[in-house]
N, C-alpha and C positions, 0 to 999 in steps of 0.2 A: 407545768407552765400556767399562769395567769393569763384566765379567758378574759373574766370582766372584773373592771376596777374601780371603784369611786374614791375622790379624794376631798375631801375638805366640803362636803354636801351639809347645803343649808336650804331651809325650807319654812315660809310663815306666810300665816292668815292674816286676813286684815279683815275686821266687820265694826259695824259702827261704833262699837265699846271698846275695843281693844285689838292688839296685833298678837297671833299666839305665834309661839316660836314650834315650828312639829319638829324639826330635825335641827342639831344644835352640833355643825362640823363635826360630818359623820364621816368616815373612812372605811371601807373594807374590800377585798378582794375576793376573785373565783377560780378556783382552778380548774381547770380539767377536769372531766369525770370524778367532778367532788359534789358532794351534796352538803349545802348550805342552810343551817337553822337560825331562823331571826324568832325569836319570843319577847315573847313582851305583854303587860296586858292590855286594855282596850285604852287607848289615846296615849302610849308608849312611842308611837312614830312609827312602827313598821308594814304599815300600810301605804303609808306615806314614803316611806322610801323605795318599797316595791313597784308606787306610782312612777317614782320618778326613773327608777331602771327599765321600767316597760316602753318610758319615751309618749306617757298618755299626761305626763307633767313634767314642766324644767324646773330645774332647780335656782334655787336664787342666786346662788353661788357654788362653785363646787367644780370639779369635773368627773366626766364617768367615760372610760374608756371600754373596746369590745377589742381583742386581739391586737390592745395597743393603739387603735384609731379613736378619738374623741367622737361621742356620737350626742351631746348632751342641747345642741342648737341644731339636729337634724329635724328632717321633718318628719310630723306625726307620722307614724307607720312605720318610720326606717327599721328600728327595733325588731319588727316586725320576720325581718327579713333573718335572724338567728336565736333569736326565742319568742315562747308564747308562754299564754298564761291558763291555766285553772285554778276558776273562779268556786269560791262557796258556793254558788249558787249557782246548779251543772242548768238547768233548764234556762235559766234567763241568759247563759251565755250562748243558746243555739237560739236560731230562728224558729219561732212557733210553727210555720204555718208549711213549711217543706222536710221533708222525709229527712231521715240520717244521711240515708245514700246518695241526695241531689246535695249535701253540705260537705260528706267528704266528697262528694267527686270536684265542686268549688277548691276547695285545700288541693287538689289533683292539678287544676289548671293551675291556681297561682303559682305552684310548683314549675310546673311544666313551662310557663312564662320566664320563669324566675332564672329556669336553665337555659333559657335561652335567651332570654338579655345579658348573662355573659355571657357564652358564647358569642352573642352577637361583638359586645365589647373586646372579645380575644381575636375576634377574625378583622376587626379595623383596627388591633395593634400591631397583627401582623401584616395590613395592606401598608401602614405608615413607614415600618422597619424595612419594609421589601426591597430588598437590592444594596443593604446595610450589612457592611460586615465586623463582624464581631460585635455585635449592638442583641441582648438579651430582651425575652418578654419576659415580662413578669406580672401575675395577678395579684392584684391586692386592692382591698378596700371589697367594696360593695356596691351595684349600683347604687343610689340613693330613694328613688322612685320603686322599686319593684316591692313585691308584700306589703303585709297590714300585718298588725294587731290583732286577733280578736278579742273583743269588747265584751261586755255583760250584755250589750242588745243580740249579739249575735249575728251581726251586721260588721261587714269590710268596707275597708277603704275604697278607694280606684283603683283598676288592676293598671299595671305597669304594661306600658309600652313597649311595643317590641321596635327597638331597633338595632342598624349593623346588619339587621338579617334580609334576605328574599324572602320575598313571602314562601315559597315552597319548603325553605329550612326550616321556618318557623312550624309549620303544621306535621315538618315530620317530626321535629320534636317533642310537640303534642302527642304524634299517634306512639312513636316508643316510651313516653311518661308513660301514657297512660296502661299498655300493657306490661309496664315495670312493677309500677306502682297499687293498681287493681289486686296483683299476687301481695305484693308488700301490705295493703290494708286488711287484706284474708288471716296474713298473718299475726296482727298486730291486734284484730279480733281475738283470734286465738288465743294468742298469749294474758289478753287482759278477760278471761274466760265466755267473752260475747256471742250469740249466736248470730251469725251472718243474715239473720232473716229479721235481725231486727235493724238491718237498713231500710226495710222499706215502713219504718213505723215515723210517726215524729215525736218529738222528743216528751210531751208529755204521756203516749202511749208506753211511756219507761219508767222503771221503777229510780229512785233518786239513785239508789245505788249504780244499776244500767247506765243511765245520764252520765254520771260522773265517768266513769270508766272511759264511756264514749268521748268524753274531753280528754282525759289522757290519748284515747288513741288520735284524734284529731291533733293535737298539738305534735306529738313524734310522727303524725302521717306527712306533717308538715316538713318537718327534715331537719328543725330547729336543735340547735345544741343546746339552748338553756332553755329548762322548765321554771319558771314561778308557780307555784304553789300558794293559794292566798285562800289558808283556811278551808283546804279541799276535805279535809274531812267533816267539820264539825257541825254541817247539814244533816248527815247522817246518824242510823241507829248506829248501834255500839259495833254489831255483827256487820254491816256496812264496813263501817271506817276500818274493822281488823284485815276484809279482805283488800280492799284499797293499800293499804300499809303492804301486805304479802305482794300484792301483784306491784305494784311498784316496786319492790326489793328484788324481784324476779325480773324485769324489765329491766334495771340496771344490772345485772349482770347480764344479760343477754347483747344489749343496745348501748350505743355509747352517746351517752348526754349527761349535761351536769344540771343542778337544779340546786333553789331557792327556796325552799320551807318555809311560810311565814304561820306562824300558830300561837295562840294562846297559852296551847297545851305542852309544858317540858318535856311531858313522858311522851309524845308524838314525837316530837324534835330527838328525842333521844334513842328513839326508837330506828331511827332514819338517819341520822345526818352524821358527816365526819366532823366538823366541827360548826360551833354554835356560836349565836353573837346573843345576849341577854341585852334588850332597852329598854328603858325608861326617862320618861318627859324627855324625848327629843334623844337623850343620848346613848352611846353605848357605853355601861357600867362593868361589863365583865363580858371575855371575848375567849375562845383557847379551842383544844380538842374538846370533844361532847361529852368522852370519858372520864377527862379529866377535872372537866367543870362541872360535871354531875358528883365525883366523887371529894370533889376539895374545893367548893366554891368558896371566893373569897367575899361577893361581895353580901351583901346586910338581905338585898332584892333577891339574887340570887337562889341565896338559902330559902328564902320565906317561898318560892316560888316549887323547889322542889321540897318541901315541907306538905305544903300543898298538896303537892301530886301526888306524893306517898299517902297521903291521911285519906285522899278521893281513892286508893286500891285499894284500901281498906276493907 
């Protein structure tokens, strides 16, 4: 099933010499629990379109749909609300100056809000229906307001508003997230090999490797179904980025999300991903399975790109 969709995305600069064009009617889909390779090399565009799926930039033209709903003139943060992002840079995406454990337990509340603005919204579909026969609820969409983003400052939105609810629902909501989810961040440590004691550090008392890890588990603590990946490994040593690769391969069989790969690097993408989008100047030149693009590319970029890669494992 097709989670996220874009169609016909256009996207350009304008500065005093000239208008560049980054993205030139780009199209592509996501499925389910599929992991997604965008490559390309630096001012290729997919940075730029990673922008534009985060919802932290619109597109000029285009649309981009999330389970079928257009979210592309929502407001900043909506995105927010079923994916997030890791960033190249694991330390400038957290807040300098408060611990791991005061950041996830932030991701704990917006959660916990998050459940309970719809709930709130479920319990006034059911006050409206009340006394209606044969008349169905049904959920769909998303609030609009509730979640953020996180950003490279390491800083959120406004948190969403609770309503629909008493305040007394509200706060036991709160108190069951939070003994749900406390167990669920123990384990999500675990899995991405972290010691639980390095919540109480902040993020430059971590090694870049630690950091980074601690953004994957920040982004799936969050609940979010799509990961973007924006060059999450290439901050790192060699030995870094291999275990990142492992524990993420691990995490996807464990956990069900699908995710975005944006990289420089083929042999990363290829490493990781079911299928692959290759760009350049704005567009996409060659698209298919990972396997099959790696073993019979057609196009000229393509080739020269996994030429490359083989000649760098040399």
């Amino acid at each position: 099933m097709v989670l996220l969709e874009g169609k016909n995305l256009t996207k350009s600069y304008k500065n005093r010499a000239r208008e560049t064009d980054a993205l030139r009617d780009i199209s592509f889909y996501l499925n389910e629990k599929e992991f997604l390779g965008i490559v390309g090399e630096s001012g290729s565009g997919k940075s730029t379109l990673l922008r534009l799926i985060a919802g932290l930039e619109r597109p000029d033209s285009g649309v981009l749909t999330y389970r079928g709903g257009e979210y592309q003139h929502r407001k900043p943060g909506y995105a927010g609300q079923f994916l997030q992002m890791i960033f190249q840079d694991a330390y400038g995406s957290f807040d300098p100056r408060l611990r791991m454990g005061d950041q996830m337990e932030e991701v704990r509340r917006r959660k916990s809000r998050n459940i309970a603005s719809d709930s709130g919204r479920f319990a006034e579909t059911l006050t409206e229906n009340s006394g209606k026969t044969g008349a169905s609820t049904e959920l769909s969409g998303l609030p609009e307001e509730t979640g953020t983003l996180t950003e490279n400052s390491g800083k959120t939105g406004a948190s969403a508003e609770l309503r629909g609810l008493p305040e007394e629902t509200g706060t036991l909501a709160e108190n069951n997230g939070k003994s749900r989810t406390s167990s669920e961040l123990r384990g999500l440590l675990k899995e991405t090999l972290l010691e639980e004691s390095l919540l109480k550090k902040r993020p430059r008392e971590l090694s870049g490797g630690q950091c980074q890890r601690m953004s994957i588990v920040r982004a799936l603590y969050s609940g979010a179904e799509i990961i973007l990946c924006d060059e999450m490994t290439s901050a790192l040593d060699v030995t870094a980025q291999a275990q990142i690769v492992r524990i993420f391969g691990r995490l996807r069989e464990m956990r069900s999300f699908s995710a975005i790969v944006v990289s420089h690097d083929i042999a990363l993408v290829h490493s990781m991903c079911d299928r692959i989008m290759v760009m350049k100047d704005g567009h996409i030149v060659e698209e298919g399975k990972t396997s099959e693009v790696i073993r019979n590319p057609k196009d000229e970029y393509t080739k020269q790109l996994i030429m490359s890669a083989r000649e760098q494992s040399l």
